[in-house]
N, C-alpha and C positions, 0 to 999 in steps of 0.2 A: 886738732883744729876746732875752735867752738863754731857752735852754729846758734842760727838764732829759729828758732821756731814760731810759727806766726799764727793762730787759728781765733777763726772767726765765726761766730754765731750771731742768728738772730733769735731774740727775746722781745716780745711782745709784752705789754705792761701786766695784763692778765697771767702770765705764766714766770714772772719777776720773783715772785715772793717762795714758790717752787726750787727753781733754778738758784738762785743766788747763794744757796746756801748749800748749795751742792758745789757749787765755783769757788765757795771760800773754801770748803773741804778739798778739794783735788790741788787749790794753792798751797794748804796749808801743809799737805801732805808732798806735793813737789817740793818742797823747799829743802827735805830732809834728806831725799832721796842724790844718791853720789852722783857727782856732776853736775848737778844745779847750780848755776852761777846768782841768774837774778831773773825776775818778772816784775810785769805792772800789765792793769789789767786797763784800759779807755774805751770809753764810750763815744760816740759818734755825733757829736754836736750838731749835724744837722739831718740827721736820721737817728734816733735816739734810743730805736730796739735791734743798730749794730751792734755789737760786741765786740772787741779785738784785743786778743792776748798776745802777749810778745814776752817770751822766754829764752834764756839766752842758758845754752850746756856746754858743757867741756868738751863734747864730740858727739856725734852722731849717735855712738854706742850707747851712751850713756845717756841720752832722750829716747833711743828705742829699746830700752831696759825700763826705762818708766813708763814710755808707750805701749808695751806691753806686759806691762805686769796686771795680774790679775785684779789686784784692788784696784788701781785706775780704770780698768776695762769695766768694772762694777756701777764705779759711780758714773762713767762718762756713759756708760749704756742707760740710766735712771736720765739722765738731762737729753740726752736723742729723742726717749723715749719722750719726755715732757714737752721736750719740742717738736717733734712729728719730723723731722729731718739730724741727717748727720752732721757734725760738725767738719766745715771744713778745716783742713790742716795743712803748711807750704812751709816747708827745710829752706835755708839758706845757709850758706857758708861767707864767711868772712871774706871781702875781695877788693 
């Protein structure tokens, strides 16, 4: 069953040019990986240092195969760190 994966960060404008380029790298890098259906990344029109990703996988398995793989774990630890907090993360299943 797919799921959609939802996580959300804030980015402040001063920490933008850091971050962002760590976000295209972790996209560019999920797209390959088996089970990735599709993403898109939206910004928060009236709060503008929300961030909200929405990625859709072929199953559970296969976003906790990419949630934990090592090179994910690398770069997503470089952007916590940039940000001073974790990124939140919320699974959904199709219903």
């Amino acid at each position: 069953m797919a799921v959609k994966i939802i996580i959300r960060r804030n980015i402040t404008p001063e920490k933008e040019k850091e971050v962002l380029p760590l976000l295209l790298q972790l996209r560019s890098k999920a797209t390959i990986q088996p089970g990735y259906i599709s993403g898109e990344t939206l910004r928060r029109i009236d709060s503008p240092d929300e961030f909200l990703v929405i990625s859709t996988w072929q199953s559970i398995d296969t976003w906790k195969a990419w949630e934990n793989s090592e090179e994910r774990k690398e770069i997503q630890s470089k952007i916590d760190e940039i940000l001073g907090q974790e990124t939140e993360y919320s699974v959904y299943y199709y219903g």
